[in-house]
C-alpha positions in Angstrom: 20.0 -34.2 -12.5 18.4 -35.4 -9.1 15.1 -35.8 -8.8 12.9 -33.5 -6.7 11.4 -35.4 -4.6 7.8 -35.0 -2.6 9.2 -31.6 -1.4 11.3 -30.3 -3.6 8.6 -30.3 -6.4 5.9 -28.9 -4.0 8.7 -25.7 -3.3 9.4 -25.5 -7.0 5.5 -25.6 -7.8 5.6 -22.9 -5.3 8.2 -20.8 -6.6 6.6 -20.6 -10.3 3.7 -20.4 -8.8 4.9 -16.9 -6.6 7.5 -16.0 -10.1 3.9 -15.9 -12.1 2.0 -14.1 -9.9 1.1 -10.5 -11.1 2.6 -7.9 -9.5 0.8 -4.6 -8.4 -2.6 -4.6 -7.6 -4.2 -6.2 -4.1 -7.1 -8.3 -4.4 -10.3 -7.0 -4.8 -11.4 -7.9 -0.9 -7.7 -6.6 0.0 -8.0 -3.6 -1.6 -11.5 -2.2 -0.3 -10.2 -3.0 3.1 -7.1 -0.9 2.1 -9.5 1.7 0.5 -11.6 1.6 3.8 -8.2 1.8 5.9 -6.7 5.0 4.2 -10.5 6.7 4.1 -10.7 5.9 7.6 -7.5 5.8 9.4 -5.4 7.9 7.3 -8.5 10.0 7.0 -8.7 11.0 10.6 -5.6 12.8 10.1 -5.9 14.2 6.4 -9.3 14.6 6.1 -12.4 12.6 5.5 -11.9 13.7 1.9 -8.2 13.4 2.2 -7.8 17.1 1.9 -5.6 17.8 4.7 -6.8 18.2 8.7 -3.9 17.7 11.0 -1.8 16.2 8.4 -0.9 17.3 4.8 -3.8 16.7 1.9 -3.3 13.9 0.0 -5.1 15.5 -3.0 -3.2 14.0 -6.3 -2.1 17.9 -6.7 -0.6 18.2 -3.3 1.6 15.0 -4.0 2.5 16.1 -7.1 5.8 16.9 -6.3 6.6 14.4 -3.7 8.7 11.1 -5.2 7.0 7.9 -4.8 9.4 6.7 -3.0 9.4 9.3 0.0 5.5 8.9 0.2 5.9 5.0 0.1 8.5 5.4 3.3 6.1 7.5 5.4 3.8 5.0 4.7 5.7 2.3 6.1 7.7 4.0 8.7 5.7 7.1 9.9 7.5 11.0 9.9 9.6 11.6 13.0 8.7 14.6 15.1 5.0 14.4 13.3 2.3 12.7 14.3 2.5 10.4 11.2 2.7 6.9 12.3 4.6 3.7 10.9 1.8 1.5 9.0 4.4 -1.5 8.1 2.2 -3.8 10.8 -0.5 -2.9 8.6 0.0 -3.1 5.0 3.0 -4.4 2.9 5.8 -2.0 0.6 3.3 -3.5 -2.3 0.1 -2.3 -0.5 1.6 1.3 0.5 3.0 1.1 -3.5 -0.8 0.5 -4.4 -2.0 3.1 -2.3 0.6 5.8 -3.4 -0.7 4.5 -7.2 -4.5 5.5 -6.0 -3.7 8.4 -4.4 -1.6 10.0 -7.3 -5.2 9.0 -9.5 -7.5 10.5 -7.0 -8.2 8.2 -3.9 -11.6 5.6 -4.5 -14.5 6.1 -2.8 -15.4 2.9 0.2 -17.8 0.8 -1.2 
């Protein structure tokens, strides 16, 4: 076996590093800016309290039904034909994961 080198060991430190990382849950600081961004953003559509306006309520009830998957997607890429927008510049599949976890628990307050 080669050695690594100066490089090689800093990209295999790296990749444990990323392999060991939890997965899930945002930072704290990342994840009150994504609570502030769905209470805001997503609430100017679906209600301050996320209990519908323009668009669908987001109540853990009126997702109920709706696979993570699909709910994840219209995160990311917005409903044609709607006025649902993509969010993918905005947060990552993990972040609109999160979110779909929170909202299926009853979205947080903003602190």
């Amino acid at each position: 076996m080669r050695p690594l080198g100066a490089i090689g060991f800093g990209l295999a430190l790296a990749m444990q590093c990323v392999a060991a990382a939890p997965q899930g849950a945002p930072s704290p600081a990342r994840a009150d800016a994504l609570v502030r961004l769905v209470r805001q953003d997503c609430g100017s559509c679906h209600g301050m309290r996320l209990t519908g306006g323009l668009g669908p309520p987001l109540t853990p009830q009126a997702i109920a039904s709706k696979p993570d998957a699909a709910l994840v997607s219209s995160i990311l890429y917005g409903r044609g034909g709607t006025p649902m927008p993509p969010w993918r510049d905005f947060v990552s599949e993990r972040e609109a994961e999160w979110i779909v976890g929170q909202l299926r628990k009853g979205f947080p307050d903003a602190r």
